[in-house]
SEZA-959782 format. One record per residue (C-alpha): residue in one letter; x, y, z. Coordinates in steps of 0.05 Angstrom, whole numbers, plus 5000, padded with zeros to 4 digits. Layout:
<atoms>
AXYZ...
</atoms>
This chain:
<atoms>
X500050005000X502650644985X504851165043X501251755048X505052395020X505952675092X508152015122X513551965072X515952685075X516552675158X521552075145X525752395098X526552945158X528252465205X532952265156X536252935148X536053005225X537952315255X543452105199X545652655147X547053215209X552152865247X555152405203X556052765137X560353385173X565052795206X565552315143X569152985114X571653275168X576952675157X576252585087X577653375074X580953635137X585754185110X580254555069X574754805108X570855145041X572054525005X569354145062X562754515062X561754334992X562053644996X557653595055X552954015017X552753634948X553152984995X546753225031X542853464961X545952654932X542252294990X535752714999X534952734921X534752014916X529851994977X524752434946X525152034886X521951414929X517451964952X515452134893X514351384860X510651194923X505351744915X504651704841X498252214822X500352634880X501253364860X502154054890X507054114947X509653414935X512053634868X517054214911X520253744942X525953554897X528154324888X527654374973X533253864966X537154264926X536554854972X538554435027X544454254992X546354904970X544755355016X550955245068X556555145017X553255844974X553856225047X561356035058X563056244991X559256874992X563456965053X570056855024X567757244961X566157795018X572857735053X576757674977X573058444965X576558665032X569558765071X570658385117X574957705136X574357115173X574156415164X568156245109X566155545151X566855835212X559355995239X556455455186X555054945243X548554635222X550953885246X551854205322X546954715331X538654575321X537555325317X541555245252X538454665227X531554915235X533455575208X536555175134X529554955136X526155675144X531255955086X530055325041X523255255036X521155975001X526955764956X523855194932X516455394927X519355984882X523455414847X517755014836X514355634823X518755894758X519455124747X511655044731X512255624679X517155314632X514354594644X511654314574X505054254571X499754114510X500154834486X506655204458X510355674508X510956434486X518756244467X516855654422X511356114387X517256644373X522356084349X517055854300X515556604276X522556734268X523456054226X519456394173X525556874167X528456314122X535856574100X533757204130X537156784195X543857184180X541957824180X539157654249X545457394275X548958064255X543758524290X546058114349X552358234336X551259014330X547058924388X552158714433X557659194404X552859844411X551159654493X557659534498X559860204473X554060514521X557460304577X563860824557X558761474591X559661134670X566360874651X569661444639X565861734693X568661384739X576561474714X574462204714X572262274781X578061874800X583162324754X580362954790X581462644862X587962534844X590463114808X591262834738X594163184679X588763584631X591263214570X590362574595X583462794616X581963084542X584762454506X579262024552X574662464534X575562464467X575361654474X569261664501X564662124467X567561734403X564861014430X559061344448X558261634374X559060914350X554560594395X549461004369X551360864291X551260084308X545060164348X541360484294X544359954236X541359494275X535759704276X534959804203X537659124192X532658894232X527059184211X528058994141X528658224167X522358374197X519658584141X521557974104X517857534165X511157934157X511157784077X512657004095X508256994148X502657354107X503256824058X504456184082X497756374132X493356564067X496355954024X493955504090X487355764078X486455644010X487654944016X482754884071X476354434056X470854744031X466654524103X472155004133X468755604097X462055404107X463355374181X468056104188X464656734154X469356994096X469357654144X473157294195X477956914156X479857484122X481157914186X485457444208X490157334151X490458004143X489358494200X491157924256X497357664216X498958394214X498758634283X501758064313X507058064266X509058684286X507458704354X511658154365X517558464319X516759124360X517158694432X521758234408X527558764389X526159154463X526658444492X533258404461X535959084465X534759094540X536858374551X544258564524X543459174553X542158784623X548058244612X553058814591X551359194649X552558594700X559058474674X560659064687X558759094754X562558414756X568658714734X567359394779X565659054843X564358304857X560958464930X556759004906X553558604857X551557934891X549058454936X545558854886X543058114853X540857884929X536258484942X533858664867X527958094872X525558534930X525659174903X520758944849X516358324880X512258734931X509959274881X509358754832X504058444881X501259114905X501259274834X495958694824X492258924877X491659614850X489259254774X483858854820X480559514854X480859864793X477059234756X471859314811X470960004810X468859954734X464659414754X461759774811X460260394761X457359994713X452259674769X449960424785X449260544715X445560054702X440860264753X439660924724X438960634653X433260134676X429260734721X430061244666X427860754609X421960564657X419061244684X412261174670X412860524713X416960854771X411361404764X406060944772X408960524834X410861254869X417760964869X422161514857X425261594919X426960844922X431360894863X434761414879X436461144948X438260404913X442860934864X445561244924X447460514954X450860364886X453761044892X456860894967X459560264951X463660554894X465761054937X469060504983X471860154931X475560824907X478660934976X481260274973X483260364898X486961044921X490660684990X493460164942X494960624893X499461004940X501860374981X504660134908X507560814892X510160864953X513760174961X516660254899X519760934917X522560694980X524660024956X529260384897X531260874947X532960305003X536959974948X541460624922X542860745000X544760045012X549960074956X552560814975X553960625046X555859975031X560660214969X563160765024X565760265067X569159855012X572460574990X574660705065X577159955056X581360084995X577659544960X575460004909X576860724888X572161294890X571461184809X570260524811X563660654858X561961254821X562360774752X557760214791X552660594819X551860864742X551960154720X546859964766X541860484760X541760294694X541159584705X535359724743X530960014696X533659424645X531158974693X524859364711X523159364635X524658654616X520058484669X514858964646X516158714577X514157954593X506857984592X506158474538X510057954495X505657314523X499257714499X503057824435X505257084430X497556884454X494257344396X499656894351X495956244368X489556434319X494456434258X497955784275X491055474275X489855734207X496755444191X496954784230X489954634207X489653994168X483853974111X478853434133X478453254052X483552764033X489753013996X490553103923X491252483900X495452173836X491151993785X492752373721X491851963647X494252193585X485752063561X480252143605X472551933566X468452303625X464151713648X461551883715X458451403768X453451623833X453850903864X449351003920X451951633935X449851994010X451452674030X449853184096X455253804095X458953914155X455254404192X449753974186X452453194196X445652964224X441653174152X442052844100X441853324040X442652633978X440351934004X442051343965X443551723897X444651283843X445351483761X451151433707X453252113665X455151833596X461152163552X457752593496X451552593526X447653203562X444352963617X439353463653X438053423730X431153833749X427153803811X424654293859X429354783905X433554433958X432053753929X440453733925X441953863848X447254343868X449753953915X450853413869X454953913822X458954013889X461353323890X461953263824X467753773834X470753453889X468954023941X466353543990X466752834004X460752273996X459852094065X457151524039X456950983972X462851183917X463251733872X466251513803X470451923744X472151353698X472250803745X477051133795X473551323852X474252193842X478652373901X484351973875X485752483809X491152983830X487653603839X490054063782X489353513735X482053413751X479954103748X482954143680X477953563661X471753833708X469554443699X463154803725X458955413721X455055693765X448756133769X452156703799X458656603779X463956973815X468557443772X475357723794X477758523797X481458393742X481458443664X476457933617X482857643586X485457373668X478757203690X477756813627X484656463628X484156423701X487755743739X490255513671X497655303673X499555493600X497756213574X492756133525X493556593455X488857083440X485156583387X483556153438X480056683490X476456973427X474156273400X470756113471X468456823478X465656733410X462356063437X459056333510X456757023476X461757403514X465557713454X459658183428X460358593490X468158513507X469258743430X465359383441X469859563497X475260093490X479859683516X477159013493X479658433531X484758853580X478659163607X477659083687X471058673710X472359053772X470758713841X467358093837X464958363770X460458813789X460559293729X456958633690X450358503689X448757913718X448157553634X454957843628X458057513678X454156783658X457856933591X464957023614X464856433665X462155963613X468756193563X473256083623X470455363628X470355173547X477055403550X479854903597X476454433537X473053993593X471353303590X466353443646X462353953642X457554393691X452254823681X448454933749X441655403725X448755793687X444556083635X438456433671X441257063661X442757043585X438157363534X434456983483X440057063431X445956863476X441656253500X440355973434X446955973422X448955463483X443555063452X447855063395X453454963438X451254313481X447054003419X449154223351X456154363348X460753773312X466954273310X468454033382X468853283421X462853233455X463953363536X459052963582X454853523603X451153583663X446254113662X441954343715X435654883700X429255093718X428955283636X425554643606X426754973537X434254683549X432954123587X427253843530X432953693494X437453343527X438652553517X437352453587X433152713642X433552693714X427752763762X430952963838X426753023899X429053083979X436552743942X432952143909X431852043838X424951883834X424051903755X428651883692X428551823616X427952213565X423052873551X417652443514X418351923560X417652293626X411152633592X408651963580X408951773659X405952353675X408352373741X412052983782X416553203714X410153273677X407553703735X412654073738X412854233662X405654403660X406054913723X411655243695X407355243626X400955483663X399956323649X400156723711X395357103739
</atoms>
């Protein structure tokens, strides 16, 4: 049976207390005896060794178990660490000439249980903030802000280089910003001790010279960057809009073409350059930051662990009162909106505040509103001025600290005058480096977050199958509904074709009629491989359609519509449009010739090169019926579509696709499937189709389907019946 979390933990102290205290410090104490620092150490690592591998029994004993459990292996390490980082800090402390002494001497943890207990006060806010900054980096089922930014800047491609030289820069123009408090310091130094003035002039020449450059590489950078950036937002731009386009068609029935193209443009946009804007501050400060500390390294080794010990204070409380102050203020809005609310609902209901003699209850239920709001601002303003206020005295704490404590060092000798002057400089500005990076953080997580909407437009797979690799040098056009069942995907439980079963011969027109929604145009859907049967097979030749390779099979299928969509551009691209070769000017005249188009293009002052403009709308709606039907002949198709595609065509233009469909021997004959409400066309064709609720319930020819006289015949005589 497995031991309770608490059980287990109360051994491993017992452990630490009973075994590790005395016998670690005498195992070493004769192992190591001349070498007091190295003898910490080992105890130390010893005592991290031993507990590590007991809170790894801990840990497989009370599998499941999270929370406070989960702290327990970085409380080891704190243990471990926490005496042999001491002793060093104390030699490092004795090294800078503050103070000396020997660096194990008070570090008697084995002997005193006032010293044990306090490892154990020090260690445990260690590890929960461990475990803490450990939770935020742990991988999880959703990408981290840094992964996000890796995989933004991948789409930089060879771009890569010029990113490694604006680091490059980078780190050349902070380090020529630290010249201003170096010099500084050698200045205030020079003029302590009397130095010559043309040693001062030459320094100073020195320095306002690095400072010039640092301000030439700082701004190459930046255009180098910004032109890399650049190159990301094109990428990024088009790889997101080239994920859409292969989306299924179910992806745009189910996401508005308003929303899909806000985000692959205006979303793609802003995050791209929020991110780019973050992303160089990140980095500017960041070097800035690690310049800075080496700096302080090289200025004063004591003054900066100190400065590194005390900086998480000087920015955690405010941070928290900081919080505090965003909470009030979020229920202070709230709070106003409640009292608003109650004035909107009594003035929008006077007549029935009039009736009830209720006036001076709402006002009174206003004032109450009123009162609490007022509380909630008094709080809002206390922890507006508590976080103010801690974060003036905390800075101002922390820049006494390091004067009085750099004082002493100078009465020491361990540093000059200069050398504080420089590091107070160098850590004022690492401060605000600091301050900023930490600011920085969340601004580039909501960034990174906003990202996540374009990687689901790019990680998206299409839930149609891929192209597939079907492509023969003849196709004959023979198609197959085998039992064919349908419901589109924002609809799965209605089923729009049920059972649909009928061959489309090569040469042949075949016409499907039937009443609206009975699922003719869903069957020219299918027919061009927009959506998937989701039942029975779908046939092109015997091959089952989704297995032709996509460009291939739209050079063989080709369908127009009843509202045919045009594109802002001129006749000649919409008529060419998709085609792989560029067609000669014969060939868009012969089909414009063909659909009727070429009467009205001709008349044009610019023929041909004339714009449509967007989505056509300068056409009439016949117009547009002719130009779609030339930019299907011209693909030569040995499928052909014409869903109700000639409704808008006058009398003229229509007898000529009669022509076109059943009298024209200049061409091999396309199996035609044509959909219409105009019997005139389908009275003709070699085969008829009957659809009702996606069943054919009658076939055959014109004649014949007269003959039955069932729904066809109906239908025919309705349409034939005079209006009133």
């Amino acid at each position: 049976m497995a031991a309770l979390p608490w059980q287990a933990a109360a051994l491993l102290l017992l452990l630490d207390w009973l075994l590790l205290r005395p016998g670690l410090p005498g195992i070493f104490s004769v192992l190591i005896p001349e070498v007091p620092l190295l003898r910490v150490w080992a105890v130390g690592l010893s005592r991290w060794v031993v507990l590590g591998l007991g809170i790894r029994w801990v840990l497989g004993v009370t599998a499941g178990v999270h929370g406070w459990v989960a702290a327990l292996q970085p409380l080891a390490a704190a243990l471990g660490l926490a005496q042999p980082g001491l002793a060093l800090f104390r030699e490092l402390a004795a090294w800078g000439g503050f103070r000396a002494g020997d660096s194990s001497g008070l570090l008697h943890w084995s002997s005193r249980p006032d010293a044990f207990v306090l490892s154990y006060v020090a260690a445990l806010p260690a590890a929960a903030l461990w475990h803490k900054l450990g939770s935020l980096w742990a991988p999880s089922g959703r990408r981290g802000p840094i992964d996000m930014v890796l995989r933004l800047l991948d789409f930089l491609g060879s771009e890569k280089r010029r990113l490694r030289l604006v680091l490059g820069l980078l780190v050349l123009s902070c380090l020529g910003e630290m010249a201003i408090p170096f010099f500084t310091g050698r200045i205030t130094d020079w003029i302590l001790q009397d130095k010559a003035a043309p040693s001062f002039s030459r320094n100073m020449w020195l320095m306002s010279l690095l400072t010039i450059a640092s301000t030439v590489l700082e701004f190459a950078s930046d255009g180098i960057y910004n032109l890399a950036m650049g190159h990301m937002h094109s990428r990024v731009h088009g790889e997101v809009f080239r994920a859409v386009l292969h989306q299924d068609t179910g992806f745009f029935l189910q996401n508005p073409a308003g929303t899909i193209t806000s985000r692959v443009t205006e979303d793609t946009s802003k995050v791209c350059e929020s991110i780019s804007e973050k992303l160089s501050l990140l980095m500017w400060y960041l070097g800035r930051a690690l310049c800075l500390l080496a700096f302080m390294f090289l200025g004063s080794l004591y003054l900066t662990v100190v400065t590194l010990l005390i900086l998480p204070l000087l920015f955690l409380l405010p941070r928290r009162l900081g919080k505090v102050h965003q909470s009030l203020a979020v229920k202070v809005q709230d709070s106003l909106a409640k009292s608003s609310q109650v004035a909107i609902e009594a003035l929008s209901a006077m007549p029935t505040v009039r009736s009830f003699a209720n006036e001076e209850g709402e006002a009174q239920k206003f004032r109450q509103k009123l009162e609490e709001m007022k509380t909630l601002n008094k709080k809002e303003a206390l922890a507006y001025i508590a976080e103010v206020w801690t974060t003036s005295i905390s800075g101002m704490l922390l820049k006494v600290g390091i004067l009085y404590i750099g004082g002493q060092l100078v009465v020491r000798g361990a540093v000059s005058s200069g050398d504080l002057v420089s590091f107070v400089l160098y850590q004022l500005q690492f401060t605000h480096a600091v301050e900023v990076l930490l600011s920085m953080y969340p601004w580039m997580q909501k960034a990174v977050g906003s990202s996540e909407k374009i990687f689901e437009y790019l990680d998206r797979s299409p839930c149609s199958p891929p192209s597939g690799s079907l492509a023969p040098l003849h196709m004959e056009g023979l198609v197959q509904f085998q039992d064919v069942s349908f419901a589109y995907p924002n609809h799965p439980d209605e089923r729009v074709l049920q059972g649909l079963t009928f061959t489309l011969r090569p040469g042949t027109v075949t016409a499907l009629v039937g009443p609206n929604g009975s699922g003719k145009s869903t069957v020219a859907a299918l027919l061009q491989n927009l959506y998937q049967p989701t039942g029975g097979q779908l046939l092109l030749d015997g091959e089952p359609l989704a297995q032709y390779e996509h460009h291939y099979l739209h050079s063989q299928v080709a369908a127009v519509r009843q509202e045919p969509l045009l594109f802002g551009r001129s006749f000649r691209e919409n008529i060419a449009y998709g085609l792989e070769r560029n067609p000669t000017t014969e060939e868009i005249t012969a089909v414009a010739m063909e659909s009727g188009a070429h009467d009205f293009i001709s008349r044009l002052p610019q023929g041909y090169n004339t714009e449509v403009g967007e989505t056509g709308n300068q056409l009439s709606g016949g117009q547009r019926q002719a130009v779609a039907l030339a930019r299907a002949l011209i693909r030569r198709p040995r499928l052909l579509i014409l869903d109700d595609a000639t409704s808008a065509l006058d009398a003229d233009n229509q007898l000529r696709v009669q022509r076109l469909l059943y009298a024209n021997p200049q061409r091999p004959s396309p199996t035609v499937l044509l959909i219409t409400q105009q019997l005139s066309l389908a009275e003709q064709a070699h085969h008829i189709l009957f659809l009702k609720e996606g069943s054919v319930c009658e076939q055959g020819t014109h004649p014949q389907l007269m003959a039955l006289g069932g729904r066809y015949r109906a239908m025919v005589e309705a349409l034939a019946a005079p209006s009133d």
